[in-house]
Biopython code that builds the backbone (N, CA, C, O; Angstrom):
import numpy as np
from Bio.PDB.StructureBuilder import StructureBuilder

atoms = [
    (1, "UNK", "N", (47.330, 72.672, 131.278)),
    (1, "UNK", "CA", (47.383, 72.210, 132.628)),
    (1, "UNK", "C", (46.298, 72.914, 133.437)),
    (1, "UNK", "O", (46.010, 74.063, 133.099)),
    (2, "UNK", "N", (45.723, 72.406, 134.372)),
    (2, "UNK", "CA", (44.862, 72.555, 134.633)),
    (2, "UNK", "C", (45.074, 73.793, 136.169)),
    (2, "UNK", "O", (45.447, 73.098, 137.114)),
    (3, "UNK", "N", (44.981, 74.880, 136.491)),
    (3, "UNK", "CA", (45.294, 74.715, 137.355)),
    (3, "UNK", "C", (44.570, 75.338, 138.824)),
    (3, "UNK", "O", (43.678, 76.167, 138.641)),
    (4, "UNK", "N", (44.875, 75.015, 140.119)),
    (4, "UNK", "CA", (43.134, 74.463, 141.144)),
    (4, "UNK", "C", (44.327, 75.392, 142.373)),
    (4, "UNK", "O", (45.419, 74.871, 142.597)),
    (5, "UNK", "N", (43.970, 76.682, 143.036)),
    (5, "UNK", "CA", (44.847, 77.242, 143.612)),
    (5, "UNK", "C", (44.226, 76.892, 145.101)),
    (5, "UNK", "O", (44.851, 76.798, 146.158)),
    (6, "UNK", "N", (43.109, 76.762, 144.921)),
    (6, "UNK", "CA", (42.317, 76.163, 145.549)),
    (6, "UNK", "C", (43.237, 75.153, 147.060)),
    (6, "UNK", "O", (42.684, 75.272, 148.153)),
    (7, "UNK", "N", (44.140, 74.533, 147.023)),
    (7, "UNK", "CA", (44.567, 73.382, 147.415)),
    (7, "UNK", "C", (46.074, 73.742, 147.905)),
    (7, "UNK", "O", (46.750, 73.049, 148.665)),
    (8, "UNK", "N", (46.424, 74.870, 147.360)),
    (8, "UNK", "CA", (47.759, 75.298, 147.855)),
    (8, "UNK", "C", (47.730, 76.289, 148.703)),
    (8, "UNK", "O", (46.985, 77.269, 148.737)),
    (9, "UNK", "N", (49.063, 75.796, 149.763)),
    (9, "UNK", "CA", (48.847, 76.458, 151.309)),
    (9, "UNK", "C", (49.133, 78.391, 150.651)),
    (9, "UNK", "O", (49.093, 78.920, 149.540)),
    (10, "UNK", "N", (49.339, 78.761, 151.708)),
    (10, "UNK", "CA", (49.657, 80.618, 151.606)),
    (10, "UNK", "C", (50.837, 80.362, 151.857)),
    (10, "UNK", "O", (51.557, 80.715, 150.923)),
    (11, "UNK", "N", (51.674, 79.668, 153.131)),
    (11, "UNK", "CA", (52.178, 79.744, 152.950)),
    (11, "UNK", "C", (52.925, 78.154, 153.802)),
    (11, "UNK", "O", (52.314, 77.497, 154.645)),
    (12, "UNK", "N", (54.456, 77.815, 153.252)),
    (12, "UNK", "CA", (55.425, 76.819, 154.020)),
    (12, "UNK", "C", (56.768, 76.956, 155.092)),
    (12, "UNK", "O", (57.284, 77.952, 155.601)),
    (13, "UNK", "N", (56.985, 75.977, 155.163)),
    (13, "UNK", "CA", (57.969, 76.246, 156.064)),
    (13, "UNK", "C", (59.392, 76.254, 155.391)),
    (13, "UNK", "O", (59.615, 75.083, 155.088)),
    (14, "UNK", "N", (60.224, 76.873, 155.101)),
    (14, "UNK", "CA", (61.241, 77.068, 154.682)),
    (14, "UNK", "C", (62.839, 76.142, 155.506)),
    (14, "UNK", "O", (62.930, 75.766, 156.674)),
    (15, "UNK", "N", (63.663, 76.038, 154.631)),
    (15, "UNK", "CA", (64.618, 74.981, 154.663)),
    (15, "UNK", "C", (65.561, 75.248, 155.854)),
    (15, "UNK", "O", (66.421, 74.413, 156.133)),
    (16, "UNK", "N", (65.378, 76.785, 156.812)),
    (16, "UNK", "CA", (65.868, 77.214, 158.144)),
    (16, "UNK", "C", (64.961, 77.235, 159.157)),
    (16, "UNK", "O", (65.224, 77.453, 160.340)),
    (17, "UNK", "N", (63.720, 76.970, 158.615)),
    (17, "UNK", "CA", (62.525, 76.902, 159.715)),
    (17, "UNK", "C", (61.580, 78.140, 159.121)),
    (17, "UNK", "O", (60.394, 78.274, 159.426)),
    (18, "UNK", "N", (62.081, 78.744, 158.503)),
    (18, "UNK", "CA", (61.335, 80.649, 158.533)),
    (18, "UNK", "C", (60.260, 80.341, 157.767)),
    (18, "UNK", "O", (60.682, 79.553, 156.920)),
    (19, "UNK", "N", (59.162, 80.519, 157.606)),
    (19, "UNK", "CA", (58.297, 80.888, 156.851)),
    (19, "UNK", "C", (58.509, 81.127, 155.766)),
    (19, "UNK", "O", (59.556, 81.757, 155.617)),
    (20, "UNK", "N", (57.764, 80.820, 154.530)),
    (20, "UNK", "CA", (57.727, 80.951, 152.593)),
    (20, "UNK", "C", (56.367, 81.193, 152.396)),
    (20, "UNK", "O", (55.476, 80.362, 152.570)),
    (21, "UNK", "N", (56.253, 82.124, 152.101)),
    (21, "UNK", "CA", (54.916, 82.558, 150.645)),
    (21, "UNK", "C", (56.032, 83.190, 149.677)),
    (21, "UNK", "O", (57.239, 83.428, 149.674)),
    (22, "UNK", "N", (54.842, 83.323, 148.814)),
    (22, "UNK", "CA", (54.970, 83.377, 147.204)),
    (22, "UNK", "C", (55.823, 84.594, 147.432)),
    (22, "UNK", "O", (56.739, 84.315, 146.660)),
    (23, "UNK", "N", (56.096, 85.540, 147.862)),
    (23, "UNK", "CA", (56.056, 87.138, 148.008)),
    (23, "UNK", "C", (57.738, 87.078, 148.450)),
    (23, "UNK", "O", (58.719, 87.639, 147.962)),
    (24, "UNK", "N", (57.608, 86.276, 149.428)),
    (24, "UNK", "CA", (59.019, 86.465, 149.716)),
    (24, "UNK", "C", (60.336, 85.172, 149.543)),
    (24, "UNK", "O", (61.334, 85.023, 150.247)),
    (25, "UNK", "N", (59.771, 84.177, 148.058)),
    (25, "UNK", "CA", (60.612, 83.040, 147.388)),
    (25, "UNK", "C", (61.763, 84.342, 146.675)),
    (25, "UNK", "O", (61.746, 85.551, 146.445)),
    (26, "UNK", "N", (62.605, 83.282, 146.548)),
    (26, "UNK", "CA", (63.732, 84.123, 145.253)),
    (26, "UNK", "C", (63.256, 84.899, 144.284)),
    (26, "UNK", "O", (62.388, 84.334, 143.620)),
    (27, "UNK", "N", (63.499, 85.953, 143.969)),
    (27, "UNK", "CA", (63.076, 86.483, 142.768)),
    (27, "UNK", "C", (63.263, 85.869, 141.339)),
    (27, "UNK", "O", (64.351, 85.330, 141.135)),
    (28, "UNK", "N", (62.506, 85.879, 140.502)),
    (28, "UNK", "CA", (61.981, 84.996, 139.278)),
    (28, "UNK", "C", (63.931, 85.227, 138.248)),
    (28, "UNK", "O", (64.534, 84.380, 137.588)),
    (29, "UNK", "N", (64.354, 86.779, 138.584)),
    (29, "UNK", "CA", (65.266, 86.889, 137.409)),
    (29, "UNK", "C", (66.885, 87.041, 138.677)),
    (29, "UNK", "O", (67.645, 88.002, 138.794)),
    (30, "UNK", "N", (66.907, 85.882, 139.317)),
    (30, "UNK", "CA", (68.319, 85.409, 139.685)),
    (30, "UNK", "C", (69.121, 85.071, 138.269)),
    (30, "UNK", "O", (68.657, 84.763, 137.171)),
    (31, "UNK", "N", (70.726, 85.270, 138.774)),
    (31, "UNK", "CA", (71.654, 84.991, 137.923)),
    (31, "UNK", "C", (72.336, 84.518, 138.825)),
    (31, "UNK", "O", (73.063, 83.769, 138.172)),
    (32, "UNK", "N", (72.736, 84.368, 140.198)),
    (32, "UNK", "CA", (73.486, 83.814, 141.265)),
    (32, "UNK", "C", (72.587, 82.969, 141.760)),
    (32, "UNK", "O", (71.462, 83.469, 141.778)),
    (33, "UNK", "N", (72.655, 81.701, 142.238)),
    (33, "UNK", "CA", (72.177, 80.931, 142.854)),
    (33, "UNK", "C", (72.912, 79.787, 144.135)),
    (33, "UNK", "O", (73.208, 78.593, 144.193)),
    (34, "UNK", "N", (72.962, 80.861, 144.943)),
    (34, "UNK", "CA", (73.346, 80.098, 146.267)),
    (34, "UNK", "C", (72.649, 79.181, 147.004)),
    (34, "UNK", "O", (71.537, 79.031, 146.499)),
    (35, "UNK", "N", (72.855, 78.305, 148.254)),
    (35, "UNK", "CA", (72.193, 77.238, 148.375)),
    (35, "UNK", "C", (70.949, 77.231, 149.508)),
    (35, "UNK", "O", (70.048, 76.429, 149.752)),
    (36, "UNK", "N", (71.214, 78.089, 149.886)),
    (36, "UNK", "CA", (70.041, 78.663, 150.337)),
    (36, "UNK", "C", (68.260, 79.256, 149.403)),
    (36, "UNK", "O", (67.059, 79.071, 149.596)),
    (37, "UNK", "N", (69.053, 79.938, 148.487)),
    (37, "UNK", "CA", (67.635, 79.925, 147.456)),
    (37, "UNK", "C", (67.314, 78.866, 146.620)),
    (37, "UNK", "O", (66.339, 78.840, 145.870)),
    (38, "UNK", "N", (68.276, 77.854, 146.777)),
    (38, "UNK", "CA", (68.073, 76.480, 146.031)),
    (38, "UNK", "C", (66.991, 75.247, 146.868)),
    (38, "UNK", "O", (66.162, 74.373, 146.611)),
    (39, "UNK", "N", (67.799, 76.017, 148.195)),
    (39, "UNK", "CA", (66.362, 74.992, 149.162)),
    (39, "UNK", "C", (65.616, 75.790, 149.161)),
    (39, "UNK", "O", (64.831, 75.181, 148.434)),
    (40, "UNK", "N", (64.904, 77.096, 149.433)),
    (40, "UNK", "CA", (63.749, 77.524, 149.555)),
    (40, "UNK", "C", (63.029, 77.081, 148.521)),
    (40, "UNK", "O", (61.913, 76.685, 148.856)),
    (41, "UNK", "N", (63.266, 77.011, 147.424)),
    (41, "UNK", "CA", (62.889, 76.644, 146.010)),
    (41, "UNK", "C", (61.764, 75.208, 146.216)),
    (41, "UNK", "O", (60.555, 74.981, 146.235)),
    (42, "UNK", "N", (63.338, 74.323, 146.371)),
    (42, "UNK", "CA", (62.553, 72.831, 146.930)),
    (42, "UNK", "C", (61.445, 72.841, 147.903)),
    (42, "UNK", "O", (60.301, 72.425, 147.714)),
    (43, "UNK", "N", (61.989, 73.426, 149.079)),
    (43, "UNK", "CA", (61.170, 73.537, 149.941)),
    (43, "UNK", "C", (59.332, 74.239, 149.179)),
    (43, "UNK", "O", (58.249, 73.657, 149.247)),
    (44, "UNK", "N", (59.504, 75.017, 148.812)),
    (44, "UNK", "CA", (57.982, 75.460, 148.342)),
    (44, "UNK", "C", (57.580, 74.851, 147.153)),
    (44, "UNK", "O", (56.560, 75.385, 146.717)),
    (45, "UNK", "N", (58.056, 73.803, 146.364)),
    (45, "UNK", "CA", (57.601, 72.597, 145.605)),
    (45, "UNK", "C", (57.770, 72.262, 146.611)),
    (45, "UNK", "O", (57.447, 73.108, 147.444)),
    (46, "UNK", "N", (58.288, 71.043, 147.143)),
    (46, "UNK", "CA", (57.860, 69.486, 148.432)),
    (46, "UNK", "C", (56.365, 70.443, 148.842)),
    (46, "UNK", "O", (55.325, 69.988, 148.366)),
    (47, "UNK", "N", (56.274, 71.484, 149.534)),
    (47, "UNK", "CA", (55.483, 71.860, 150.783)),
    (47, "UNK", "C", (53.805, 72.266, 149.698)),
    (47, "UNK", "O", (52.722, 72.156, 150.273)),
    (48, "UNK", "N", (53.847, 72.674, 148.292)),
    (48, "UNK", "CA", (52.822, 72.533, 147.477)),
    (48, "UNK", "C", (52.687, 74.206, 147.354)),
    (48, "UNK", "O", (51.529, 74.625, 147.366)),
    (49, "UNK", "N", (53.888, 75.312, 147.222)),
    (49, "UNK", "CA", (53.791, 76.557, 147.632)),
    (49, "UNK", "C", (53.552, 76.364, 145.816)),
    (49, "UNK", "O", (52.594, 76.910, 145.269)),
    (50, "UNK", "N", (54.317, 75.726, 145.222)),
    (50, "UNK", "CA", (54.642, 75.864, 143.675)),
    (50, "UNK", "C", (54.724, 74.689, 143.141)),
    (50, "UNK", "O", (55.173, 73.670, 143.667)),
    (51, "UNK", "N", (54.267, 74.827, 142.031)),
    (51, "UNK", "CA", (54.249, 72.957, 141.316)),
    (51, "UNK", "C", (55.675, 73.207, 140.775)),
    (51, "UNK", "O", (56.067, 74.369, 140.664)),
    (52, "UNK", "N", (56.466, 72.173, 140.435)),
    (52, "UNK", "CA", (57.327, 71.591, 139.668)),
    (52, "UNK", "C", (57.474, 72.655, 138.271)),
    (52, "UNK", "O", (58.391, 73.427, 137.994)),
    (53, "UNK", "N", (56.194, 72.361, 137.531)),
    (53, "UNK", "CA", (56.195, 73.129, 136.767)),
    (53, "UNK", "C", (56.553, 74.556, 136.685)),
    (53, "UNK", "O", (57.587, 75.089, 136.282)),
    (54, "UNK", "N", (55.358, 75.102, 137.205)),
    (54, "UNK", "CA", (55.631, 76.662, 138.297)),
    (54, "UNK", "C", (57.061, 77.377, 138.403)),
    (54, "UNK", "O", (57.482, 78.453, 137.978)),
    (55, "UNK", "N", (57.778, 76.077, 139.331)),
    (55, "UNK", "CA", (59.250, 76.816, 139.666)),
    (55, "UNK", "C", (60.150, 76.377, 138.587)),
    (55, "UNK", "O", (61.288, 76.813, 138.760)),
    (56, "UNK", "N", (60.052, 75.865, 137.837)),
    (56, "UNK", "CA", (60.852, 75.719, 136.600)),
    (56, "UNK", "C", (60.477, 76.519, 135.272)),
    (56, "UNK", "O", (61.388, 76.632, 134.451)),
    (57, "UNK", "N", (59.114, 77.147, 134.936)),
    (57, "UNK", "CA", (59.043, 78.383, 134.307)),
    (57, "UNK", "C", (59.436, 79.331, 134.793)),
    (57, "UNK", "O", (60.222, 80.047, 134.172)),
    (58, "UNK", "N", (58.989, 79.664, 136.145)),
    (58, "UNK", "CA", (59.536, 80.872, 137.049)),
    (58, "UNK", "C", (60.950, 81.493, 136.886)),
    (58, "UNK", "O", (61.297, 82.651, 136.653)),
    (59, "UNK", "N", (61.739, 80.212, 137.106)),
    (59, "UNK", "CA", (63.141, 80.201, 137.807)),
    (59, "UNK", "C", (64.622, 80.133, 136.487)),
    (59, "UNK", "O", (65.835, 80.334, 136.539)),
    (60, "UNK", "N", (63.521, 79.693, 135.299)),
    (60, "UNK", "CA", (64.314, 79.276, 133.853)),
    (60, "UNK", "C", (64.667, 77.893, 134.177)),
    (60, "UNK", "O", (65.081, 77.285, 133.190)),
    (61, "UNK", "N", (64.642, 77.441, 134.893)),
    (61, "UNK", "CA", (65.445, 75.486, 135.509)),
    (61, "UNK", "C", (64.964, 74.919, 134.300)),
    (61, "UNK", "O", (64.060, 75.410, 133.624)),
    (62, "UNK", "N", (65.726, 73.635, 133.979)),
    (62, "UNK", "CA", (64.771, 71.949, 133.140)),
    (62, "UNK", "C", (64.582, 71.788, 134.700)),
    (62, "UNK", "O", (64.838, 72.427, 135.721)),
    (63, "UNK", "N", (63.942, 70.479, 134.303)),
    (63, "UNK", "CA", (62.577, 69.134, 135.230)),
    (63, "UNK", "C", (64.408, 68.951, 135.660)),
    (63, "UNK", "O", (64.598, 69.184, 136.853)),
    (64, "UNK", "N", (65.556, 68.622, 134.957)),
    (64, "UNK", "CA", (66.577, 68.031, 135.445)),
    (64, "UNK", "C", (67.051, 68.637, 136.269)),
    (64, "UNK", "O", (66.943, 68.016, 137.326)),
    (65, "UNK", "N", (67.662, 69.773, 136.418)),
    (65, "UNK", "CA", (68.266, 70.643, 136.683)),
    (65, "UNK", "C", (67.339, 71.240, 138.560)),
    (65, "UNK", "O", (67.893, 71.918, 139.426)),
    (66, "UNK", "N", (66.027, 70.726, 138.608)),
    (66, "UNK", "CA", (65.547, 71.236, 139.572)),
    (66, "UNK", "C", (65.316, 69.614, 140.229)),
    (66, "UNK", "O", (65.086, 69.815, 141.421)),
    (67, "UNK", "N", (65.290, 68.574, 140.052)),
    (67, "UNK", "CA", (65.299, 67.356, 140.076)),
    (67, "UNK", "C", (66.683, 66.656, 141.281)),
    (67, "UNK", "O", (66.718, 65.969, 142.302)),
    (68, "UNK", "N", (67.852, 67.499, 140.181)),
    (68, "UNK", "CA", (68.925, 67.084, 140.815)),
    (68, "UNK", "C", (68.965, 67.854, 141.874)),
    (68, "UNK", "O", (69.517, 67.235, 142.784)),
    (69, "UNK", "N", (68.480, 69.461, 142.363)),
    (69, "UNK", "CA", (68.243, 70.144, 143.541)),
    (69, "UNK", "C", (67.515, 68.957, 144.363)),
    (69, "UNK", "O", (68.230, 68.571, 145.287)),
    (70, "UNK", "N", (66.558, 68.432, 144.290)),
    (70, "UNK", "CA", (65.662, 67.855, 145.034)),
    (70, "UNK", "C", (66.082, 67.199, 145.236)),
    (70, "UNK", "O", (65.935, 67.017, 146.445)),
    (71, "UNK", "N", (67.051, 66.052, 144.561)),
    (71, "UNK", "CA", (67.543, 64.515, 145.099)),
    (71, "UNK", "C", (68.854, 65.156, 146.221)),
    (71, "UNK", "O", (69.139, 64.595, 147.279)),
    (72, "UNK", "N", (69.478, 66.323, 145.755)),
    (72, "UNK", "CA", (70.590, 65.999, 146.637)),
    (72, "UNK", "C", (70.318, 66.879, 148.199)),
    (72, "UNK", "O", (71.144, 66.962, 149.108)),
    (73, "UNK", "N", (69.212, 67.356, 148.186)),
    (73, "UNK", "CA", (68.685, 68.134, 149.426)),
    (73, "UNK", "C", (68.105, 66.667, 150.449)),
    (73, "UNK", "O", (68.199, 66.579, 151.674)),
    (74, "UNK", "N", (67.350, 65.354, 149.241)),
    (74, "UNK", "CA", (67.092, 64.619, 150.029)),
    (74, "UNK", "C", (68.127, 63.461, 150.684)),
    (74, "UNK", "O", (68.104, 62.725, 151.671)),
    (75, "UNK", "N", (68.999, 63.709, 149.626)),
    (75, "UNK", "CA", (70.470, 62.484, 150.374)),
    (75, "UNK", "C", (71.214, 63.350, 151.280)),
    (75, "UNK", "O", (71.898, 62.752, 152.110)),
    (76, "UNK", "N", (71.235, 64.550, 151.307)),
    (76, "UNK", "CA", (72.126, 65.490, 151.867)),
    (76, "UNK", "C", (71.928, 66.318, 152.389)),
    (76, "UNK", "O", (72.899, 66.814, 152.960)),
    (77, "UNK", "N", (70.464, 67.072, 152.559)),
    (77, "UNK", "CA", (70.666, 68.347, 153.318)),
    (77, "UNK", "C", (70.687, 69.239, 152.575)),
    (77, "UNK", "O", (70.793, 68.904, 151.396)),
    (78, "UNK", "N", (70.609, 70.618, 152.842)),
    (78, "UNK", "CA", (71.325, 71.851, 152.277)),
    (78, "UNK", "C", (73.075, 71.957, 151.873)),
    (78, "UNK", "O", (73.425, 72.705, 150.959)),
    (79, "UNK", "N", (73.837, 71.343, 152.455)),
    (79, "UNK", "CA", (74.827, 71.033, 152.137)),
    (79, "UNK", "C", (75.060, 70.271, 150.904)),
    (79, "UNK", "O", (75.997, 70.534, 150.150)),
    (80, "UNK", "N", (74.125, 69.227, 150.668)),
    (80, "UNK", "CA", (74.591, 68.535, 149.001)),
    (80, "UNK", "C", (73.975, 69.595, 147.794)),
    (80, "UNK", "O", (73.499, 69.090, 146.777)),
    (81, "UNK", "N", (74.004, 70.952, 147.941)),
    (81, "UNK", "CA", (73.515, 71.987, 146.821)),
    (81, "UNK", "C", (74.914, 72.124, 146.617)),
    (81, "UNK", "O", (75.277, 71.850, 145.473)),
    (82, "UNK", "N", (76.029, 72.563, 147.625)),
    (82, "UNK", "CA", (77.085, 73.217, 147.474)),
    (82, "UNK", "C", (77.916, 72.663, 145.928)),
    (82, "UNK", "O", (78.549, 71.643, 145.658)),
    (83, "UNK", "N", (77.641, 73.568, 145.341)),
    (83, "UNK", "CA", (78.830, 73.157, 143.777)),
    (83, "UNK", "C", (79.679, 72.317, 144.346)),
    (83, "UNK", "O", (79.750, 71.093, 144.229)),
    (84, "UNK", "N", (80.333, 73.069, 144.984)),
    (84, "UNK", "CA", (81.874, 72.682, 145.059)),
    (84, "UNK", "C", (82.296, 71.210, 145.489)),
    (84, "UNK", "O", (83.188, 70.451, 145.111)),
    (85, "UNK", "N", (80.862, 71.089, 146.828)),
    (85, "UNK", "CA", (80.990, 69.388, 147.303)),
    (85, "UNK", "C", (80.084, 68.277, 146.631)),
    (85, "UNK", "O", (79.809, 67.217, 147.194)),
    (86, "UNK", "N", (79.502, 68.756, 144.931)),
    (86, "UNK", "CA", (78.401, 67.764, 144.415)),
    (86, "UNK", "C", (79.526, 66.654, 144.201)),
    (86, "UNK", "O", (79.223, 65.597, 144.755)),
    (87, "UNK", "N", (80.691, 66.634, 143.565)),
    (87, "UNK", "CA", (81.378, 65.309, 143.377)),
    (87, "UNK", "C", (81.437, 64.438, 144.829)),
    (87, "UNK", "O", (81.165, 63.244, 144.704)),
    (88, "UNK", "N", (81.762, 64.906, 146.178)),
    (88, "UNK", "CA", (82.099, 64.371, 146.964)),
    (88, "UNK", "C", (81.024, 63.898, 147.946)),
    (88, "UNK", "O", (81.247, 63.212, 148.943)),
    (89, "UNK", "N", (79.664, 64.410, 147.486)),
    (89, "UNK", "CA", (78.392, 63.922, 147.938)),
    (89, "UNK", "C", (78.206, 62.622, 147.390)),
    (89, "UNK", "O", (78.143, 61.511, 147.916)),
    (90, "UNK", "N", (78.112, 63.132, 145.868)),
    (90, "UNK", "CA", (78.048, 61.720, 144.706)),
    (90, "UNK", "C", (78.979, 60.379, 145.253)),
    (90, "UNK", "O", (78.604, 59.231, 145.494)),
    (91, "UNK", "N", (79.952, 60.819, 145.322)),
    (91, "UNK", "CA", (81.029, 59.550, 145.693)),
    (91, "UNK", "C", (80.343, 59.476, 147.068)),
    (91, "UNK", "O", (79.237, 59.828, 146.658)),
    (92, "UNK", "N", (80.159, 59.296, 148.331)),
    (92, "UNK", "CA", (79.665, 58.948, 149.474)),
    (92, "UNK", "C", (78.106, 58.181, 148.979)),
    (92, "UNK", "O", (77.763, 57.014, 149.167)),
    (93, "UNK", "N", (77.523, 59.034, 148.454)),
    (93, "UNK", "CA", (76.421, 58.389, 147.841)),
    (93, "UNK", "C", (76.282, 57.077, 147.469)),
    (93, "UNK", "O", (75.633, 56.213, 148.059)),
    (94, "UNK", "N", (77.025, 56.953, 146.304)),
    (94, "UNK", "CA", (77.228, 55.940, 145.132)),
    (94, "UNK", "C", (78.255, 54.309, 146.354)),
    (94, "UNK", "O", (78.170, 53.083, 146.297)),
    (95, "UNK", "N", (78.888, 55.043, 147.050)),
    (95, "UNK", "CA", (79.591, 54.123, 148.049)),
    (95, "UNK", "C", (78.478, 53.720, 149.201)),
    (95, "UNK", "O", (78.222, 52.601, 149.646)),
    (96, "UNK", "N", (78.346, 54.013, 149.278)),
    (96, "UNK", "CA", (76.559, 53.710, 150.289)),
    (96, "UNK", "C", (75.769, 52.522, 150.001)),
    (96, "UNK", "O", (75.200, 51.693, 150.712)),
    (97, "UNK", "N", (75.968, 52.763, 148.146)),
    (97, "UNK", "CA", (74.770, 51.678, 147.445)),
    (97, "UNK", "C", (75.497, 50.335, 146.806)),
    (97, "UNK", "O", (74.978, 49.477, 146.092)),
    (98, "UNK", "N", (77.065, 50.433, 147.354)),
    (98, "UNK", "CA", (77.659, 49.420, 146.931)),
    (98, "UNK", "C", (77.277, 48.390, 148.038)),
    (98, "UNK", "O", (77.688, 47.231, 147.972)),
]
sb = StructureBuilder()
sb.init_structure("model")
sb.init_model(0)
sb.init_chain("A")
sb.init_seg("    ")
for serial, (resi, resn, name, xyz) in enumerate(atoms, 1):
    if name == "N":
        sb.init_residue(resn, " ", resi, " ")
    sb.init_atom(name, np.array(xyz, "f"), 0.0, 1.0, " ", f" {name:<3s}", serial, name[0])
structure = sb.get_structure()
């Protein structure tokens, strides 16, 4: 992969408004993942802080696993990360597209 650093900001805007560079994302060796470091994550892929790739070597994630972060931040907010409410996002979701 080719890669051009050239083109990526210093730094983005983070999923509370605050500021993201590289320096101060989640640390690479999390074992807890709350939903807050799940959007900063997204947030610095969408904003071009980190490719796809990048935060899924970084972070240990699959393409899936950081994918499904991204879709449910975009149907939902920071709120569709929450474990606990992914079934009850899904169902509102899926009822939406009926």
């Amino acid at each position: 992969m080719i890669k051009n650093n050239r083109n990526k900001p210093p730094k983005v805007i983070g999923p509370l408004g605050e500021t993201l560079a590289l320096d101060n994302l989640p640390p690479p060796s999390l074992n807890r993942w709350v939903i807050r470091r799940k959007a900063e994550v997204v947030a610095a892929v969408n904003g071009g802080l980190l490719t796809i790739d990048e935060a899924c070597v970084r972070y240990g994630l699959t393409l899936e696993e950081f994918a499904s972060w991204q879709r449910a931040v975009d149907r939902s907010g920071m709120q569709g990360l929450r474990v606990t409410r992914i079934q009850h996002y899904r169902n509102l979701y899926e009822r939406g597209l009926r």
